[in-house]
C-alpha positions as CSV (number, residue, x, y, z in Angstrom):
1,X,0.0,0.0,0.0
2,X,1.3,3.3,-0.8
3,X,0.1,6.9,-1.4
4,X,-1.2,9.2,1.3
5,X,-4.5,7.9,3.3
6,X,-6.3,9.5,6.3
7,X,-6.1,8.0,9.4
8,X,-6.7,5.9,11.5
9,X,-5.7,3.0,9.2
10,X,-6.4,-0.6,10.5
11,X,-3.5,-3.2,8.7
12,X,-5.6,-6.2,9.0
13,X,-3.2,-8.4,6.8
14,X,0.1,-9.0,6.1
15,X,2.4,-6.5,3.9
16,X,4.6,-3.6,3.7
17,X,2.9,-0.1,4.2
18,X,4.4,2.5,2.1
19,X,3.4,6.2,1.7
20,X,1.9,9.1,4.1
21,X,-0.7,8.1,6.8
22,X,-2.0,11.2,8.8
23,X,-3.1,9.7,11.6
24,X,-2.8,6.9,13.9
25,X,-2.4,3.0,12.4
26,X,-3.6,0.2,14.2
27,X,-1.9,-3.1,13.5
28,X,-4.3,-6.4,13.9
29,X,-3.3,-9.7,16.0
30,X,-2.0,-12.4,13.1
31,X,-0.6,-9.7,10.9
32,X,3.3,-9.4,9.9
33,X,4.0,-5.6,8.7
34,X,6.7,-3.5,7.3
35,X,5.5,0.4,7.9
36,X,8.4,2.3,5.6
37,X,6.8,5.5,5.7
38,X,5.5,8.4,7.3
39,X,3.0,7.7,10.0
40,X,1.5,11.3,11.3
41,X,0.2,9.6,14.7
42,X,1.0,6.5,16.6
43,X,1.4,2.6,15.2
44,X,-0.6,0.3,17.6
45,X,0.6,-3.1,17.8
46,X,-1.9,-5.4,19.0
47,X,-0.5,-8.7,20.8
48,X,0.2,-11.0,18.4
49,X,1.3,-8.9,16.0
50,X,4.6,-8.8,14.1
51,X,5.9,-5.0,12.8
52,X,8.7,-3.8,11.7
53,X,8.9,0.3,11.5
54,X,11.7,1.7,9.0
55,X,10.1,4.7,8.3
56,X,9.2,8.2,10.4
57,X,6.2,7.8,13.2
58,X,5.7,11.2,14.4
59,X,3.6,9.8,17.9
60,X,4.4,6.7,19.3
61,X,5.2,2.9,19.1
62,X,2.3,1.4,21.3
63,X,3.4,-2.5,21.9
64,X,6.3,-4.4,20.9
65,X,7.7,-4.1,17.3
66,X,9.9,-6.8,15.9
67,X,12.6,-3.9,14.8
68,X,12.9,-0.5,14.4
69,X,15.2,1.4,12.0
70,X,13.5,4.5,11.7
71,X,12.9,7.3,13.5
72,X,10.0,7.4,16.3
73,X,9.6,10.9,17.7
74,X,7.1,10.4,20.9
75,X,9.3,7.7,22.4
């Protein structure tokens, strides 16, 4: 998925998640993810989840990511 999308965006399978999000996005239990862009408000992991973030999250990182290499501002 790329582009820019309005948020809150709910990643309810597995993929990479390219692009501009303006607002929050919500990761669902099951789902491996690779966020490489621009997140305007917080990623939520829910349990169970598997995320990777190698792009810019202006909020926060709610829950455990597998990795990150990217910049997370509201640490």
């Amino acid at each position: 998925m790329k582009g820019m999308h309005r948020g809150p965006l709910v990643i309810d399978r597995s993929g990479d998640v390219g692009g501009m999000i303006a607002g929050d996005v919500i990761v669902r239990s099951g789902v491996c993810a690779t966020i490489g862009g621009m997140v305007g408000g917080d990623v939520v992991i829910e349990d169970g989840a598997e995320v990777r973030v190698t792009g810019m999250v202006a909020g926060r990182v709610i829950g455990s990511p597998l990795s990150v290499s990217g910049m997370v501002a509201g640490r």
